[in-house]
N, C-alpha and C positions, 0 to 999 in steps of 0.2 A: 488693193488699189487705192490709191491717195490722190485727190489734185490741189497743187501745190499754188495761191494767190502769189504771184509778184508784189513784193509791200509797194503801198504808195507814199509818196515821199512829198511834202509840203510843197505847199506852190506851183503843186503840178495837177492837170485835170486827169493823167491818167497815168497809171506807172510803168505806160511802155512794153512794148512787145517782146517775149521771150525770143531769144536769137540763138543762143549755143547754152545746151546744158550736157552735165556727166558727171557722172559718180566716180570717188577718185578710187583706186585700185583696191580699197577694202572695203566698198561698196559703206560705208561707215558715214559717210557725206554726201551729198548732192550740191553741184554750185551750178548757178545760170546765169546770165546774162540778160540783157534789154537792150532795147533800140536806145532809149536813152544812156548808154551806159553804165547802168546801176549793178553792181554784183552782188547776187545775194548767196550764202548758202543754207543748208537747212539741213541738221545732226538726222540719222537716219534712226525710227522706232525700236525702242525695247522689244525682248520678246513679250512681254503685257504689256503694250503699248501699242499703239496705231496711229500715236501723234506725232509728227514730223515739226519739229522744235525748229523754227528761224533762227539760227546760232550769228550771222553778221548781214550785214548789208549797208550797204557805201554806194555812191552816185559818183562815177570818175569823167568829168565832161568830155576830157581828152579821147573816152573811150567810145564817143557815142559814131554810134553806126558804125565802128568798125572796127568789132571784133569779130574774130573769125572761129579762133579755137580754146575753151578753158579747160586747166585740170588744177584738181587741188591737191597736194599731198598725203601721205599715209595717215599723218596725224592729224591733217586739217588745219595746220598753221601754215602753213602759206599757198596763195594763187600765183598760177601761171596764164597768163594773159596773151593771145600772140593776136595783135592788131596789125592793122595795113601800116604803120611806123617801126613794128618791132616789137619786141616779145618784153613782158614788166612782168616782175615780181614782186607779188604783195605778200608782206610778211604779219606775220602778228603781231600786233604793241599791246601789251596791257594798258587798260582804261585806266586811267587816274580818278582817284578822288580825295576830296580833305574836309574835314568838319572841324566848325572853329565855332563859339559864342551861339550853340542852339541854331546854326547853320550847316547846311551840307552840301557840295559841288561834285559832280558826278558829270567826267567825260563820256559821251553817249558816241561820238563821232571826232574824226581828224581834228576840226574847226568849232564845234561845238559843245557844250554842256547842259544838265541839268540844274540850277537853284530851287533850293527849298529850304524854307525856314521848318525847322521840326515842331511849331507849335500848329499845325494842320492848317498852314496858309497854305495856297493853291502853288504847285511847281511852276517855274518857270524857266523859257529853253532861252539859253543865250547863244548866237551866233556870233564868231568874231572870223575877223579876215586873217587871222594867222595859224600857223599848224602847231597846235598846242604840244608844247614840251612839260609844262609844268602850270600849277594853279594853286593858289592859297585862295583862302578868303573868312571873313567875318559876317557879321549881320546887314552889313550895310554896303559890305564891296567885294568884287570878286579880281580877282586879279589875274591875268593869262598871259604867261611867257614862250616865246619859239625858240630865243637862242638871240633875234637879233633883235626881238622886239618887245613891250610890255603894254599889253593892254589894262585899263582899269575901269571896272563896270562899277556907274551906282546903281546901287538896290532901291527901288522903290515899292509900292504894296502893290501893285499890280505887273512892274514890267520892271525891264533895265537898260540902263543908258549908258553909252561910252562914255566916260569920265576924262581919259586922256589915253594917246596913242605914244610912248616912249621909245623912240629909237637908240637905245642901248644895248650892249651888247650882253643878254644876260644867262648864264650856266646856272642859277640857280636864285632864287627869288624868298624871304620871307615877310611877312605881315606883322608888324605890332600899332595899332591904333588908326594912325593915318603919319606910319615910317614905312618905308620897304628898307629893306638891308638887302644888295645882290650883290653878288658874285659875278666881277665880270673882268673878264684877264686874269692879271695876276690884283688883281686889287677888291675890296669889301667896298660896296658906296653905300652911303645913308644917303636916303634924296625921300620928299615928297610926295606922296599922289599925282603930284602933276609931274614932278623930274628935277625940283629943285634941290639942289646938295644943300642938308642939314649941318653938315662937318664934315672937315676931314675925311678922306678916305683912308682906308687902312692897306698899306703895301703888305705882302708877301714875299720873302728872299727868296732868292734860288737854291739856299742852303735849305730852307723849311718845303719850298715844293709850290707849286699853283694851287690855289685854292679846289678843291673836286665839290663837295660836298659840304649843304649849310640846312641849319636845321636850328626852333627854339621853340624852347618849353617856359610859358611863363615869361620872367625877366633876363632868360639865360640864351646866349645866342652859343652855336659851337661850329665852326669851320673845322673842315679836315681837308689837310693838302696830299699832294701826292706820293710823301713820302714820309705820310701816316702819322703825320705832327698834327695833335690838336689842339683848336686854340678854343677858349672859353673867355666869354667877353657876358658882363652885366649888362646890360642896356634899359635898364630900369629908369634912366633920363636920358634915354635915347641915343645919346653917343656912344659908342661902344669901347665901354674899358675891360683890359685884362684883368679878370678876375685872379689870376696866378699863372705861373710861366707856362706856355706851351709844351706837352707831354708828346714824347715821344713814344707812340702803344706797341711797338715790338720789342721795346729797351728790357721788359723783362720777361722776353721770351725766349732766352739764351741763343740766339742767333737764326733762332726760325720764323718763317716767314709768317705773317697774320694772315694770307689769301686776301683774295680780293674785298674790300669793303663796301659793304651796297650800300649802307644806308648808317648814320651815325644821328644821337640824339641826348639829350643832357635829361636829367630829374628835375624835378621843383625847386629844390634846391642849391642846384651846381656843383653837387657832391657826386654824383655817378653818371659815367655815361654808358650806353648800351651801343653795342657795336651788331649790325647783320651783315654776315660775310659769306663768302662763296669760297670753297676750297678748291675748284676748279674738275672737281667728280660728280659735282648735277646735285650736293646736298648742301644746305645752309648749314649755319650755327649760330648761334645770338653768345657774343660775349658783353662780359659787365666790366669796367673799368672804375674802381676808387681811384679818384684825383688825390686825397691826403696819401691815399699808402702806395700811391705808382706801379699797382698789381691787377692785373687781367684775370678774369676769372671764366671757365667756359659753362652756360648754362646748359646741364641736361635737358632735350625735348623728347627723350625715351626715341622710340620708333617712327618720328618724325620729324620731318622739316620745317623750320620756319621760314614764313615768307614776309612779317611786318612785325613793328616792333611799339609799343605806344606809353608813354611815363602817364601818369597819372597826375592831373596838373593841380590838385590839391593834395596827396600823399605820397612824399619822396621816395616810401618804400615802395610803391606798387607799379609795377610794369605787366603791360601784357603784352603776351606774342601771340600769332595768329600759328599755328601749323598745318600743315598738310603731310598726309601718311604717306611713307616710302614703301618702294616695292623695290629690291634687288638695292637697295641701298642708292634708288634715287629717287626725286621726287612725283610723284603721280599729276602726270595735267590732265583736266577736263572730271578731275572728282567733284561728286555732289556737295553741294553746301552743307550735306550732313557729315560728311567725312572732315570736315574744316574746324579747330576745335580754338579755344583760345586759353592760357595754361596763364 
């Protein structure tokens, strides 16, 4: 027998009356409801165990007072919701986060994060008005993207402040100093903390693809478009120059496909990029690309999958990947932080 607290949720005197709870059909979860609309679920105990683990919990205003019936799935990724408007499904998003200059940003919620500087100054929770797609940040600013907007927080020793609110249109966002590089269309913008264009923007042809993906190590910036052309740009004084011609990554894969591309990233030095891809069977790969020899290489991760990939921003030789262990030859969700290893 366990009795389970409703969490309380900031700014509220009380967290609301339980309204509809049930276990989803491998009795493996518990999700309930509140008068205020809040959902929470709670992973069900080990056999040595008698602790009921809080796994999410979210406050949907829309929802309050009236929902009527919840169930969560086999695996626990996503809620079914049936309100007096109509039935919502809530799926699972992985939390984001990124560590830059002795800082670290950790998505906690849709609209919010975590700041903490790693030298044991006290965390602090940033709230913003938009639904967080993406987030960079250094010591002094955080930065928080949805797609059509860009927020930028100053960091101060105790709290942080809105810096500015950017209505641009942005697919992907990075940080060098006080530059943003985004990605938004088909074009690269260099602009300011506040929004002001530094230079030129950078076009993308329709022969090379829309920009997907932007990512930088150090003074190297690397866009990859949709039809796997990537470009590597110095930005060591800010405007972005082509370091050498745009590489085409399946040119020397005799006519087979690369899979889908999650995630792309350059070395310290501009000399290699690492590639994490999806082959469309539920297992990753991390490939390595030399830009002087125009060859792909695929990294063994033995009996697992990788899920992140990270250069070492002082030694060009060192990469690390995160993996997690396969079962039937696909990746395992909801493994312990001890099964998570980094190679």
């Amino acid at each position: 027998t366990a009795v389970l607290a409703l969490p309380e949720r900031q700014n509220t005197s009380s967290p609301g009356t339980a309204c509809v709870v049930s276990f989803n059909n491998t009795n493996e979860s518990l999700v309930a409801s509140s008068s205020d609309g809040t959902i929470s679920m709670w992973k069900s105990p080990s056999i040595s165990s008698t602790q009921w683990d809080l796994y999410y919990t979210e406050r949907f205003s829309s929802f309050q007072g009236g929902i009527q019936t919840i169930l969560s799935s086999s695996k626990g990724d996503s809620i079914a919701v049936n309100c007096h408007d109509g039935v919502y499904i809530l799926q699972e998003e992985p939390l984001r986060h990124t560590y830059n200059e002795g800082a670290a940003a950790i998505q906690c919620g849709s609209d919010r994060i975590i700041f903490e500087h790693l030298d044991g100054c006290q965390p602090m929770q940033i709230a913003s008005h938009i639904a967080i797609e993406g987030m960079v940040c250094d010591a002094r600013h955080v930065v928080i993207w949805s797609g059509d907007n860009i927020n930028v927080f100053r960091i101060f020793e105790t709290h942080a402040e809105l810096f500015s609110d950017l209505h641009i249109e942005s697919n992907s966002v990075v940080m060098k100093d006080d530059t943003l590089y985004v990605l938004s269309g088909d074009e690269l913008l260099v602009i300011s903390l506040m929004g002001v264009q530094r230079c030129p923007s950078k076009k993308f042809s329709k022969e090379e693809g829309a920009p997907m993906y932007l990512s930088r190590t150090m003074n190297f910036l690397v866009v990859l478009t949709t039809n796997k052309i990537a470009h590597i740009f110095d930005i060591s004084k800010t405007e972005p120059n082509l370091l050498q011609k745009p590489k085409h990554l399946e040119s020397s894969m005799h006519h087979e496909s690369l899979g889908e591309v999650i995630s792309i990233k350059c070395n310290s030095n501009g000399s290699i990029l690492s590639l994490l891809v999806c082959d469309g069977t539920g297992k990753n790969s991390i490939y390595r690309y030399h830009l002087r020899d125009e060859v792909l290489f695929r990294i063994s991760c033995g009996n697992c999958s990788p899920i992140s990939h990270f250069w070492d921003p002082a030694e060009a030789k060192l990469l690390a990947v995160e993996v997690t262990p396969l079962l039937n030859d696909k990746a395992v969700r909801g493994v312990s932080d001890r099964q998570h290893r980094i190679l």
